[in-house]
N, C-alpha and C positions, 0 to 999 in steps of 0.2 A: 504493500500500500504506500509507503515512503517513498520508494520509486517511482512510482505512478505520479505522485505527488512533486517528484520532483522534477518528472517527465514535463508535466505540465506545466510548473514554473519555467521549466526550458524552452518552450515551446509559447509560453506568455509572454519570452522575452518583448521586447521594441525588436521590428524588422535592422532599422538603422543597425544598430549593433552585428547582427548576423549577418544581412549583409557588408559591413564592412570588415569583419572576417572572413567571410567565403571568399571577398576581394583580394585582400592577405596572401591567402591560401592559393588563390588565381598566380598571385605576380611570387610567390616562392616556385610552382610550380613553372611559371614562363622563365624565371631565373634561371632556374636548374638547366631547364632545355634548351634555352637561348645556348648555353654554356656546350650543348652538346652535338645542334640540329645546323648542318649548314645551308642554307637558305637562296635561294637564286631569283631575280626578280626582274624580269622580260620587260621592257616599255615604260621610257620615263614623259609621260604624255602629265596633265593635271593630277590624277586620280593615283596613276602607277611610281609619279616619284613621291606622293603625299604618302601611300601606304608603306613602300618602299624602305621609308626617312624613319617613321613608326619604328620598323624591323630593325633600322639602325641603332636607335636612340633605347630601344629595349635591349640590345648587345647582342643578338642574333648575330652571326656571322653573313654576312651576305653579302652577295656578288651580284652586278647590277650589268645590263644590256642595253643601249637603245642603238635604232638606226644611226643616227647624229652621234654620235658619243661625247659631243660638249654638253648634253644635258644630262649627264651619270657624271661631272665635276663637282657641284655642290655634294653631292652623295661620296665620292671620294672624299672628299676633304675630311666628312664627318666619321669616316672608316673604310666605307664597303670597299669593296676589289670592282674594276672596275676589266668584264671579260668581251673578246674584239666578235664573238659570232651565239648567237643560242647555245649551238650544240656545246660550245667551251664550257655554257654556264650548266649544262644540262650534265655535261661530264665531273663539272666541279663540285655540285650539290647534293642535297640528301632529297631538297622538295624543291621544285620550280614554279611558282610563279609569272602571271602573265596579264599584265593590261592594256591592250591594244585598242585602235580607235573603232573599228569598223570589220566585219565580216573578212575582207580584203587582208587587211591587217593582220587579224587574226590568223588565214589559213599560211600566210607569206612566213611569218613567225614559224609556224610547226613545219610546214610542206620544204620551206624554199632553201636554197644551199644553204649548206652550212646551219640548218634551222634543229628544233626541238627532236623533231625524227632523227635525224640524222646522229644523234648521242641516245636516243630512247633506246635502253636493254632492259631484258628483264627483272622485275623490281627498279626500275626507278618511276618517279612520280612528277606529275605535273598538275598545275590549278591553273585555269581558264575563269580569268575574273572580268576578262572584257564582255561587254553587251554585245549580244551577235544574234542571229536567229538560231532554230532548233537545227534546220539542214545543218550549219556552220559546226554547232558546237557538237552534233552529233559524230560528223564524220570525225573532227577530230579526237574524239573518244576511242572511235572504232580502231584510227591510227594507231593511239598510244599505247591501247591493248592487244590489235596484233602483234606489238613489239614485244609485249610481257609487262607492258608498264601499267602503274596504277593513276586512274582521270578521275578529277573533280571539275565539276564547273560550279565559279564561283560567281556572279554576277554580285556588284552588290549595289543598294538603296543608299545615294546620299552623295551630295557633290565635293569640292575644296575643302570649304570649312569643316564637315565631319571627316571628311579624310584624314585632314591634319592632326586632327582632336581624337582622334580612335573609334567615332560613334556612327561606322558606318552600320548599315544592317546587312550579313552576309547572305545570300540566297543559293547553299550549297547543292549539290545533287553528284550521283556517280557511287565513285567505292563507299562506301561508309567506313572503313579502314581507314582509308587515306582523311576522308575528313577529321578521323577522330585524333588521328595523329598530326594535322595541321589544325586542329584547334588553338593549338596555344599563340599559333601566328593570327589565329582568325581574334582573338583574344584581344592584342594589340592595336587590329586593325579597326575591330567591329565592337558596337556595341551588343550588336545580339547575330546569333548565327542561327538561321534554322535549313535543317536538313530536309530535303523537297521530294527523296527516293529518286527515280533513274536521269542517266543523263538528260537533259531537256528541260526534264521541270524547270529549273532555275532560270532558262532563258525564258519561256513562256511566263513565269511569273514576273519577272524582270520588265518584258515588254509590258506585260498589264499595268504593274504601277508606273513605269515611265508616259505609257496612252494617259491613262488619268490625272497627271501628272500635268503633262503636257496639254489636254484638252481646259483642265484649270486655270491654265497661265493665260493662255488665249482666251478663257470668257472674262478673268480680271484684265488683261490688257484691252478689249472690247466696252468691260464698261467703262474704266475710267475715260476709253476716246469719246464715248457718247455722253458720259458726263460730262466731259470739257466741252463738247461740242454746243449743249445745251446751257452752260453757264452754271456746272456744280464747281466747287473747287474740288478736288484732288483728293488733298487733305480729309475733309469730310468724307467724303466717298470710304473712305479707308478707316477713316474711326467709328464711322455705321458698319461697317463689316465684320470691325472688329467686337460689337458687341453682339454679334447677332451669329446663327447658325453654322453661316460658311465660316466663319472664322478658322483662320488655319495658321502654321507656322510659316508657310508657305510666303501668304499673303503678307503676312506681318514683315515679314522680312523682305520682299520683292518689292512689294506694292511703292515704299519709299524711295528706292530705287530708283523703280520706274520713271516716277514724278521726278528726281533730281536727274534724270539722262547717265544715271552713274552704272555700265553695262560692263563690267571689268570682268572678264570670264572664270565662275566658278565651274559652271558647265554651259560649254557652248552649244549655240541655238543650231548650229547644225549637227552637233549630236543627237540634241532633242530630234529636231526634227524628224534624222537617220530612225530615234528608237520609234516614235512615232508610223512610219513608213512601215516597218517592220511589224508592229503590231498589225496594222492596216490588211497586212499582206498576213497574219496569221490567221485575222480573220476570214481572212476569204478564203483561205484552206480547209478552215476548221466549220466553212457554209454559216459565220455568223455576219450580216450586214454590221457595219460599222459609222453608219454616216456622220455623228459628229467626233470623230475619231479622223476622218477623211478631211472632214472642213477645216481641223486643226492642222489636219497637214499642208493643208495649202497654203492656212498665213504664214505658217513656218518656212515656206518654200519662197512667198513672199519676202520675210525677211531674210533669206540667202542671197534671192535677188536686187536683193537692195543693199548687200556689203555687209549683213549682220551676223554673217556667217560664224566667224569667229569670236563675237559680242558673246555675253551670256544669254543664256534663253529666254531671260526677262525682255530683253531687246526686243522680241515680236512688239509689244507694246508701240512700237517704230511704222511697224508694218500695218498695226491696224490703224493706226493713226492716218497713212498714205492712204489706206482702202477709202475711206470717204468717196460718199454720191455727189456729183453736180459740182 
């Protein structure tokens, strides 16, 4: 009965306490393995030197890749090794890593000389964190494991700033082995990891919250232009939203933005876009209409052709603004 009793006092505790022990126990265990796990990191684009820099700064040993190899210097400086082809990083490592921009990118990485294949034997491993479609990430799965090697794809939720800060959300799928064994990197990278079962899932989840994502930014970029149009100010527009329903993290942090023209890319609007397109196109496979999923693609497409390409995806706000009647 004393037990019981004291079961329940343990279990009464305040959460805070507990979890800031399980956290504890998290960064003793990422210590220990950082100390052991050597680590490879494909593509230093926004996303891939943010997560990359993480792996550094938690003492992971790791070796870093990009086409350019002037943007893997900030990363040297801080430690990592800095290797001239994939396969080098693929023969160096225990787990590889990969953030590339685009499908294109993606298969160029694994396929192309001197790439991820080309060092894939059996037992070694790689993580596929770029946004791609299912075709993309699938083949490359099938790749790594006719070699003997072990695939995860990792997509994850969340641009610059949670990259930097560790709170991305990871969207895992593949071995469950291998993920459980990259957890302690997912750990550093992410604020929360969930596992999604076989290759694909993760890109199919991935395009759904980027479409909704994406379709959000265009009906706030939408109303603010027909609010200005109409003689709202800005400002308002944005503090009625913020007490009301749609209120989002999203808006709070764009919306101001928007209004001050400040589009410094945390994630660029032609990436949106790209994930947009993608979804569009999964819809049509999977026989579901998409229409305003398609509409967002076009102001999106809109703002590439207006030079917003590179802008953060906030930027569209640019595009609908041009759209105006008469």
């Amino acid at each position: 009965h004393g037990s019981s009793a004291q079961s329940r006092a343990r279990l009464s505790r305040p959460p805070p306490r507990s979890a800031s022990l399980a956290a504890r126990r998290r960064a003793v265990a990422r210590t220990a393995m950082a100390g052991k796990l050597s680590v490879g990191y494909l593509g230093m684009g926004i996303m891939g030197k943010a997560m990359a820099g993480r792996l550094v700064d938690a003492k992971f040993d790791v070796t870093v890749w990009n086409r350019s190899p002037e943007k893997c210097e900030d990363l040297k400086q801080k430690g990592a090794k800095v290797a001239a082809t994939p396969k080098a990083v693929v023969d160096a490592c225990d787990i590889v890593f990969a953030c590339t921009a685009d499908p294109e990118s993606a298969r160029a990485v694994v396929f192309g000389e001197n790439g991820v294949l080309a060092g894939m034997t059996a037992g070694k491993k790689y993580v596929d964190m770029s946004t791609v479609d299912v075709e993309t990430v699938s083949e490359i799965g099938q790749a790594v494991r006719a070699k003997g090697g072990l695939f995860v794809e990792a997509p994850v939720s969340g641009s610059k700033g949670p990259a930097l800060q560790g709170q991305l959300v990871i969207l895992a799928a593949g071995d469950k082995a291998l993920k459980d064994e990259a957890q302690p990197c997912f750990d550093v990278m992410g604020k929360r990891t969930f596992f999604l079962g076989e290759v694909g899932a993760g890109a199919k989840m991935k395009l759904v919250v980027n479409m909704m994502m994406g379709i959000n930014m265009v009906a706030l970029a939408e109303g603010l232009a027909v609010g200005a149009q109409v003689g709202l100010e800005g400002k308002d527009i944005l503090d009625v939203v913020k007490e009301g329903a749609i209120a989002s993290p999203m808006y709070g942090l764009k919306g101001p933005k928007m209004l001050d023209g400040d589009y410094a890319p945390n994630f660029p609007l032609k990436h949106q876009q790209k994930d947009v397109r993608l979804a569009v196109d999964l819809g049509d496979k999977a026989g579901q209409p998409l229409p305003v999923a398609a509409a967002a693609n076009e102001v999106f497409k809109a703002g590439i052709a207006g030079g917003k390409g590179d802008d953060d995806f906030c930027a569209v706000f640019e595009a609908a603004k041009r759209r105006r009647l008469g």
